[in-house]
N, C-alpha and C positions, 0 to 999 in steps of 0.2 A: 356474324359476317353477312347471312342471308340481310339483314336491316341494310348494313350499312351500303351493302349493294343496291339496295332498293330505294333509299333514300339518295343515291349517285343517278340513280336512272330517271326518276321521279324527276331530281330538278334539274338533272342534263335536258331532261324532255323539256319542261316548263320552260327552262332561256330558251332553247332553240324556237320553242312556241313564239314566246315574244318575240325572238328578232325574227323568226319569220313570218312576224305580221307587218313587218317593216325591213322591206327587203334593200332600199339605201342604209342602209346598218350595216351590213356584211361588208362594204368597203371599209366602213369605218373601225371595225371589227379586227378585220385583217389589220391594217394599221396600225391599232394599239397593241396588235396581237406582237409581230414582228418589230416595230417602231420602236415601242417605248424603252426597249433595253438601252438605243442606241441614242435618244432622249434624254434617259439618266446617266449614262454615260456621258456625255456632251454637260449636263449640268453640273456633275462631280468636277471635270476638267476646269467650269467655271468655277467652279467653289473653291481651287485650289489657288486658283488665282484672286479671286476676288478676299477670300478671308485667310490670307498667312499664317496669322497667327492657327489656325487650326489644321497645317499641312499636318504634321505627326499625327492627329487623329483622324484624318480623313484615310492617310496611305494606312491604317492600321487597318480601320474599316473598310480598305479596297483588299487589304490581304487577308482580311477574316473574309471577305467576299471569295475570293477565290477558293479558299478551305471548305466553301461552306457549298459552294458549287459541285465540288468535288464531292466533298459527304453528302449530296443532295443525289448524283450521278450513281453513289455507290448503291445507296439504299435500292434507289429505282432499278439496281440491275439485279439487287439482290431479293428483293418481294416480285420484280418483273409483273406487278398489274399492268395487263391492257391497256393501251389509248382506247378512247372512244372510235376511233375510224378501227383499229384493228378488229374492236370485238364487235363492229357490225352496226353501233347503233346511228350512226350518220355517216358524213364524208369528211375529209379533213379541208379545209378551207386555204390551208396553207403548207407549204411542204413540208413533213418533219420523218423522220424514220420514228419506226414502229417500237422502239426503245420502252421501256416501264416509263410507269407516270407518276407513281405515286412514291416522294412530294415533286412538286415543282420548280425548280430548281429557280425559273422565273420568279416566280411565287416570295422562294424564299430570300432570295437574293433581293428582290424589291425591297420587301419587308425589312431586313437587314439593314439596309442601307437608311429607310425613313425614320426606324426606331435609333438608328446611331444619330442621325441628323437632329430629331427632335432631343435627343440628350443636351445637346449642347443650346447655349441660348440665341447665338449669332444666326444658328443653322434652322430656330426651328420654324421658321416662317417656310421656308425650302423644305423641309422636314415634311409639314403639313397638306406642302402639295404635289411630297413624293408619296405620301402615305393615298391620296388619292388617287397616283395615278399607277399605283400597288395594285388596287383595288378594282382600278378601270381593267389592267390587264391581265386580272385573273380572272375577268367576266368575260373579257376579251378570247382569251387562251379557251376556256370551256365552253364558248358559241364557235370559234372557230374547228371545233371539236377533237383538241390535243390534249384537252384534260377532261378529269370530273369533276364536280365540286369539290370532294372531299382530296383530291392532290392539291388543289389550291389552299386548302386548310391546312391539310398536313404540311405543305412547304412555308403557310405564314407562321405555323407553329416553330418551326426547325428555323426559321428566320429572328422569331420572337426569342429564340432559345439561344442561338448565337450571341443577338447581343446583349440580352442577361448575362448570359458569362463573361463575355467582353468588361461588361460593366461590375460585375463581381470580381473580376481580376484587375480591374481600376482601384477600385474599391480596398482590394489587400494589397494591390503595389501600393496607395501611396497612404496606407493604414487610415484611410476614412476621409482623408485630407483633399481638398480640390488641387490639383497641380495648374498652377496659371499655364497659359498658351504660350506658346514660343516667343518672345519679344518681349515679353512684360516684365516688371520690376516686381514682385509682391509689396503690398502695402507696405509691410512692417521693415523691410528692406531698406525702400525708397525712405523712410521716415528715419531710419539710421543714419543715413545717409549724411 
């Protein structure tokens, strides 16, 4: 435990080093910190419109989202690790109660969302630059100082884990088999036909 706290402290220091060598960062910070949920949220809404065929995988992926917020909420009340502003080592940049940290529920919920995206083929161009912008606001989150590194890990984990099962439980609902999108005829249907 003694490591793993010391390797949270080490590169909590290190980001805040770098962005406070670059003090026009800390707007930007804040932003991706708070922002990007509401971001991905606003792209999902477009996605539901823009690709039909994929509404039943997307509302699945928004209600494994909220399940997974919730087990993200449980965990952190139930380990109850420190923020960084509670336990001293900075300030917090943006307003959050003092709630456990460890995982991220941002964190995981990102993740969640870019791994279900990149599953499918329509989605994974979007996929690709959700998974980036995962990644933006979990540097974001731990310079703003409401996480450590390792709650951003642990929440990409419990993200990464969600939709493995999601996709394991694809995988035995349709015994191996692709299930076409909503609208489509399967090949061998339409060739019946």
């Amino acid at each position: 435990m003694y490591m793993a706290n010391e390797f949270n402290t080490q590169v909590f220091h290190g980001i805040a080093a770098i962005f406070g060598a670059a003090p026009w960062l800390l707007p930007l910070a804040r932003g991706v910190a708070v922002g990007t949920a509401w971001l991905v949220a606003a792209l999902v809404a477009w996605s539901l419109w823009r690709w039909p065929a994929q509404r039943r995988y997307l509302l699945v992926t928004m209600l494994a989202c909220g399940i997974t917020t919730l087990l993200a909420h449980y965990i952190a009340a139930k380990l109850a690790v420190p923020r960084p502003f509670v336990s001293g080592f900075g300030p917090s940049y943006i307003s959050h109660s003092p709630t456990g940290s460890l995982p991220s529920s941002h964190a995981a919920v990102l993740m969640l969302i870019a791994l279900m995206y990149l599953r499918r083929r329509p989605l994974r161009r979007l996929g690709a630059v959700l998974l980036l912008l995962a990644c933006a606001t979990g540097l974001a989150r731990v310079f703003v100082g409401v996480h450590f590194p390792l709650d951003i890990a642990a929440g990409f984990g419990l993200g990464a884990a969600v939709a493995g099962l999601l996709h394991l439980a694809e995988t035995a609902f349709t015994n191996g088999k692709r299930i076409p999108p909503e609208g489509t005829v399967p090949l061998r249907a339409s060739a019946e036909s």
